[in-house]
N, CA, C and O of each residue as an XYZ file, in Angstrom:
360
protein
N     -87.124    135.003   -143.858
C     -87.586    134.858   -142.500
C     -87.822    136.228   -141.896
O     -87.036    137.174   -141.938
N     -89.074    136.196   -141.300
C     -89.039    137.205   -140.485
C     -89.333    137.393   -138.913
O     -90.422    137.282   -138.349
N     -88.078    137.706   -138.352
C     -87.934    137.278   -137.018
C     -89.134    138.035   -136.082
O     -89.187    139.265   -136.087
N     -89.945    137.362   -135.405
C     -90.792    138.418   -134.590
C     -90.563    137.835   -133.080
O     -90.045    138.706   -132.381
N     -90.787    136.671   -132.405
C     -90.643    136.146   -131.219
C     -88.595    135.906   -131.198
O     -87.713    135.813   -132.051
N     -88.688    135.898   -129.505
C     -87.252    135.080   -129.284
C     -86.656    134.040   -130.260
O     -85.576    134.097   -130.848
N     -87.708    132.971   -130.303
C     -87.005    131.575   -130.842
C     -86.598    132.026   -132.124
O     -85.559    131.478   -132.493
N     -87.209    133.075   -133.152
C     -86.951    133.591   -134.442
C     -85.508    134.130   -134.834
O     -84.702    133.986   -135.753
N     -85.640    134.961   -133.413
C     -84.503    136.053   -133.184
C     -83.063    134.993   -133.351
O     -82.069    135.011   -134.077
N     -83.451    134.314   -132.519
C     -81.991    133.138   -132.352
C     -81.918    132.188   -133.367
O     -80.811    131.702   -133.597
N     -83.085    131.752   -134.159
C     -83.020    131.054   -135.574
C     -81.619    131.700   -136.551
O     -80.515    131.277   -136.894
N     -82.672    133.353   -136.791
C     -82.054    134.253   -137.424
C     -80.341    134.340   -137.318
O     -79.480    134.367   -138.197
N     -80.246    134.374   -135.525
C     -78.663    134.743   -135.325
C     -77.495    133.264   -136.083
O     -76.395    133.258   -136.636
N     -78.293    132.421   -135.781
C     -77.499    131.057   -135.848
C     -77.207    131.058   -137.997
O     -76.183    130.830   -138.640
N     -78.411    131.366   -138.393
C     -77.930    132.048   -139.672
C     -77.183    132.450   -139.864
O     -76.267    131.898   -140.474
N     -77.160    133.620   -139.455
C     -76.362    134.793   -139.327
C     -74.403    134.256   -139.267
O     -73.407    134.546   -139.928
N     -74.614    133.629   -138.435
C     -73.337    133.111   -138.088
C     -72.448    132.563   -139.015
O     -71.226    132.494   -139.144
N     -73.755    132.078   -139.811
C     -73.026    130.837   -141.025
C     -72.179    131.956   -142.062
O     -71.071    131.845   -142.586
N     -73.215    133.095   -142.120
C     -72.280    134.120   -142.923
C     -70.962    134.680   -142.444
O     -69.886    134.841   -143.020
N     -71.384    134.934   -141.185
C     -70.349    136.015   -140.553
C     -70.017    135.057   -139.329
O     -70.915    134.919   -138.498
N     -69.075    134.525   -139.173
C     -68.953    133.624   -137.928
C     -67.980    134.707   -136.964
O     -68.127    134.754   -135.743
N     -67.154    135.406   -137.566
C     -66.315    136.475   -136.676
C     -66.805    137.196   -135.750
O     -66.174    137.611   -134.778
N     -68.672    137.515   -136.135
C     -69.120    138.533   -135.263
C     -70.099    137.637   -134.062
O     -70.623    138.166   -133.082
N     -70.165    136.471   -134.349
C     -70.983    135.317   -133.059
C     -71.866    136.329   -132.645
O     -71.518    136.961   -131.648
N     -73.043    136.657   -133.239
C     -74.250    137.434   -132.219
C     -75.106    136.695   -131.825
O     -75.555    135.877   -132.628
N     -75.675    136.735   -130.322
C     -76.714    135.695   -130.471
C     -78.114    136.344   -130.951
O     -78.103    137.346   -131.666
N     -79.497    135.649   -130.472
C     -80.332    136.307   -130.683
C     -80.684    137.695   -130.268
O     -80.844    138.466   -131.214
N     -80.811    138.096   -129.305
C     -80.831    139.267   -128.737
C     -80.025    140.693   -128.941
O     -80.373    141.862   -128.777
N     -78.583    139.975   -129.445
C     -77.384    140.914   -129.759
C     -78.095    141.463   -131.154
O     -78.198    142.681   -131.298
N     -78.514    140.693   -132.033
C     -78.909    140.672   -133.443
C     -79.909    141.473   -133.745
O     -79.692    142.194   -134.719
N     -81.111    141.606   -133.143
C     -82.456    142.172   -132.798
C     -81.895    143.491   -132.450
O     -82.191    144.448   -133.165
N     -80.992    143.677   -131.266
C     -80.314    145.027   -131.115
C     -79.586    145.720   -132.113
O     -79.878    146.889   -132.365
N     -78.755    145.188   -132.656
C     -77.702    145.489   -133.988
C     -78.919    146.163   -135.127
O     -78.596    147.216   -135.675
N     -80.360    145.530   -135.488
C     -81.100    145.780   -136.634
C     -81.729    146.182   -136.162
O     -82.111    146.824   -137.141
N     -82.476    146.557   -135.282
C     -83.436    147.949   -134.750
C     -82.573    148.848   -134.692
O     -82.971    149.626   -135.558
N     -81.322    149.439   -134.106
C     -79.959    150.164   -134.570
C     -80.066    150.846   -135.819
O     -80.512    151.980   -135.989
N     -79.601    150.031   -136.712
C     -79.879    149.915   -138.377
C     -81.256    150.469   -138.339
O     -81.266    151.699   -138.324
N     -82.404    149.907   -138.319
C     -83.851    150.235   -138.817
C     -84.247    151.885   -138.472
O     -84.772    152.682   -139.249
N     -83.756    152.157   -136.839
C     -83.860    153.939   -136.431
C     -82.623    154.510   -136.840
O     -82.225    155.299   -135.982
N     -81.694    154.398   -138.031
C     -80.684    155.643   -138.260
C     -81.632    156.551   -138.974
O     -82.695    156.260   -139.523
N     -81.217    157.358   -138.893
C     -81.079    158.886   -139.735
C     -80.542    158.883   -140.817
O     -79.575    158.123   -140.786
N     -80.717    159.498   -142.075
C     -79.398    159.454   -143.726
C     -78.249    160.290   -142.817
O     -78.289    161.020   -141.827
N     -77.398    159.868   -143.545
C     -75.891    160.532   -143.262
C     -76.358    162.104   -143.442
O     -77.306    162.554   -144.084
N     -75.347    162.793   -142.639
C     -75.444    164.255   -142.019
C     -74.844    164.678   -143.674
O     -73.853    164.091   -144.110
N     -75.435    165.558   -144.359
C     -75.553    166.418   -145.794
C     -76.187    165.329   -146.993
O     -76.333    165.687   -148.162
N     -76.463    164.226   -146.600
C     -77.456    163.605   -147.607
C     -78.593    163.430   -147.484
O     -79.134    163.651   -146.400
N     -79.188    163.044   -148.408
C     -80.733    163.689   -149.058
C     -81.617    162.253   -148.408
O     -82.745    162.351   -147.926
N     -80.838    160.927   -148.513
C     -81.439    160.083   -148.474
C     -80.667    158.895   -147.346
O     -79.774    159.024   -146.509
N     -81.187    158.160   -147.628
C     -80.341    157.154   -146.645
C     -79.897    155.878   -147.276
O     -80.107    155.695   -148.475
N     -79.274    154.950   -146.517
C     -78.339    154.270   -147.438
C     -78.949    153.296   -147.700
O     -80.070    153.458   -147.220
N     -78.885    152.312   -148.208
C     -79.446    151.044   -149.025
C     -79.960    150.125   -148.082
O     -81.148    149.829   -147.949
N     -78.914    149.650   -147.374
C     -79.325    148.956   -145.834
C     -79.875    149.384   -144.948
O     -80.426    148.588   -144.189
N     -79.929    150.373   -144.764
C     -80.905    151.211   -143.749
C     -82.270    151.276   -144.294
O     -83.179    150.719   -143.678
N     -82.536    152.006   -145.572
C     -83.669    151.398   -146.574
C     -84.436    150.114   -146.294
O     -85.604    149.922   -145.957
N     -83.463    149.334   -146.526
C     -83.793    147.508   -146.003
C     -84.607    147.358   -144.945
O     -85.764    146.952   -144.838
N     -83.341    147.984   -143.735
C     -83.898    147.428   -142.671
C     -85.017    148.237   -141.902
O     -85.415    147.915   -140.783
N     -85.362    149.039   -142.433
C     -86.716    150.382   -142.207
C     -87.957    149.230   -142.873
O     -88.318    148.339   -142.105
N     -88.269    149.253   -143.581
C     -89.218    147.996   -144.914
C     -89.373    147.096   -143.894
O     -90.420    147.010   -143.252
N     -88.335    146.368   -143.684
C     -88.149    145.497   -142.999
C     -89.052    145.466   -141.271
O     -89.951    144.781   -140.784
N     -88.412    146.321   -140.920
C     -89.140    146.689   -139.771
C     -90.613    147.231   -139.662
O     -91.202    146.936   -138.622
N     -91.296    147.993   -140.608
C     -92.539    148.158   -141.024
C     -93.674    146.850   -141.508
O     -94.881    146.888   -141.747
N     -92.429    145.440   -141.527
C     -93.478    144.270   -142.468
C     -93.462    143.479   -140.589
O     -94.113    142.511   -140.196
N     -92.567    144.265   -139.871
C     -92.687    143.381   -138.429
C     -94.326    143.962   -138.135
O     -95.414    143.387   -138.129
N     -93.890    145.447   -137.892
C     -94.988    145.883   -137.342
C     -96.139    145.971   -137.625
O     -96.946    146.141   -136.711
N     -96.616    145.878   -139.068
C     -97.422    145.210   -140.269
C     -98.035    143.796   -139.463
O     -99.225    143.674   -139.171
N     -97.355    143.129   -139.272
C     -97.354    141.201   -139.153
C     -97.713    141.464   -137.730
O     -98.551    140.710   -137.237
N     -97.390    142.079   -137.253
C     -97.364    141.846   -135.410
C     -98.622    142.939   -134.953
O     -98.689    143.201   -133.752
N     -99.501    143.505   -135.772
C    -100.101    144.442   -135.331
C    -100.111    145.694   -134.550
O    -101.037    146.347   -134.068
N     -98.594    145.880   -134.556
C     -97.354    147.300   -134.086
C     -97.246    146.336   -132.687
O     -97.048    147.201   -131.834
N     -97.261    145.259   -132.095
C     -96.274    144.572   -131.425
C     -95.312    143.666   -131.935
O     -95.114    143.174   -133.046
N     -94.785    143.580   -130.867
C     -93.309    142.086   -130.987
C     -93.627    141.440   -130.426
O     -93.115    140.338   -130.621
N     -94.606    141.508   -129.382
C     -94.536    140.471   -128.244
C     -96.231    139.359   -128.466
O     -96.414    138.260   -127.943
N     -97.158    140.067   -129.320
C     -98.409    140.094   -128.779
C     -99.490    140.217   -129.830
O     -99.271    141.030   -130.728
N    -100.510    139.603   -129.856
C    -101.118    140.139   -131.467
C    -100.556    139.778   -132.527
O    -100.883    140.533   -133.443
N     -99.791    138.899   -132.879
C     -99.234    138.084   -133.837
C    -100.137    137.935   -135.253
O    -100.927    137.001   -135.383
N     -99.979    138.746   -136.088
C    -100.857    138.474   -137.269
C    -100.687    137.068   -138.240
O    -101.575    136.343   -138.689
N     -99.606    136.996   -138.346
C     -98.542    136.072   -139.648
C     -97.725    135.738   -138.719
O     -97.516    136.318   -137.653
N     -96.931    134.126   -139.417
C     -96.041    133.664   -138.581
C     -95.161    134.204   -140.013
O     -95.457    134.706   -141.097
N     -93.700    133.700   -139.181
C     -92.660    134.215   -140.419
C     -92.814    133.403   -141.732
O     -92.475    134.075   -142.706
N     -93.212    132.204   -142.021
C     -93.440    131.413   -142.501
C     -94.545    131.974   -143.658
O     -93.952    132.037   -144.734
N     -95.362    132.221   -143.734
C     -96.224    133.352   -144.227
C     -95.448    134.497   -144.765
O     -95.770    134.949   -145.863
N     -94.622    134.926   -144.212
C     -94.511    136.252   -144.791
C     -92.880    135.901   -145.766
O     -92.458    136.541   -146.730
N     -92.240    134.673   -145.087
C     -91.633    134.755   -146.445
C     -92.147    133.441   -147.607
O     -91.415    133.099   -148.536
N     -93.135    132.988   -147.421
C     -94.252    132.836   -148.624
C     -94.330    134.154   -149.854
O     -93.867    134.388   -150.970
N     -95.256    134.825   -148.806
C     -95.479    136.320   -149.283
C     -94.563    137.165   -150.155
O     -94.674    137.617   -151.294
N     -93.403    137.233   -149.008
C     -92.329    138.042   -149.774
C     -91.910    137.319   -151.288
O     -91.910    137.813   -152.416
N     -91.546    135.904   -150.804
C     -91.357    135.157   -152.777
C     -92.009    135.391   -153.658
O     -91.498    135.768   -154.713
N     -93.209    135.260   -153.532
C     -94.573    135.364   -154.560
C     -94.283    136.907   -154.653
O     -94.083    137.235   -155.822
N     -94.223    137.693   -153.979
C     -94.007    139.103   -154.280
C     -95.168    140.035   -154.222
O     -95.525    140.779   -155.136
N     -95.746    139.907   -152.984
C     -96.989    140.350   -152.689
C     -96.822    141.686   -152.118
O     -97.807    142.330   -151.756
């Protein structure tokens, strides 16, 4: 899934939950937490950055990719599409 509107965001969180129920984020908390993640920096004396940050950078490039560099507007692909896409391995 790839979350681009509200209703996604809160799909995503309610997911989310099923894994991690300790941390209850809703949609909005979640979207904040992984744009967080997506703008770090590599750790201060390394070369590169970490695996999840990796992730969620990709990740954030297939939003702005799909959304035409919005979130709100210009909607290229629904998420539905893109994790089509992502399976097939496009």
């Amino acid at each position: 899934m790839l979350p681009i509107n509200g209703k996604e965001w809160e799909e995503l969180a309610r997911k989310h939950y099923t894994f991690f129920p300790k941390h209850n984020l809703n949609g909005d908390l979640l979207k904040h937490k992984f744009y967080n993640i997506a703008y770090q920096g590599p750790p201060t004396g390394a070369s590169d950055y970490l695996a999840y940050v990796r992730y969620a950078k990709a990740i954030k490039c297939r939003i702005i990719d799909d959304t035409d560099g919005s979130t709100r507007w210009g909607v290229a692909e629904t998420s539905e599409n893109f994790d089509r896409k992502f399976a097939d391995g496009e």
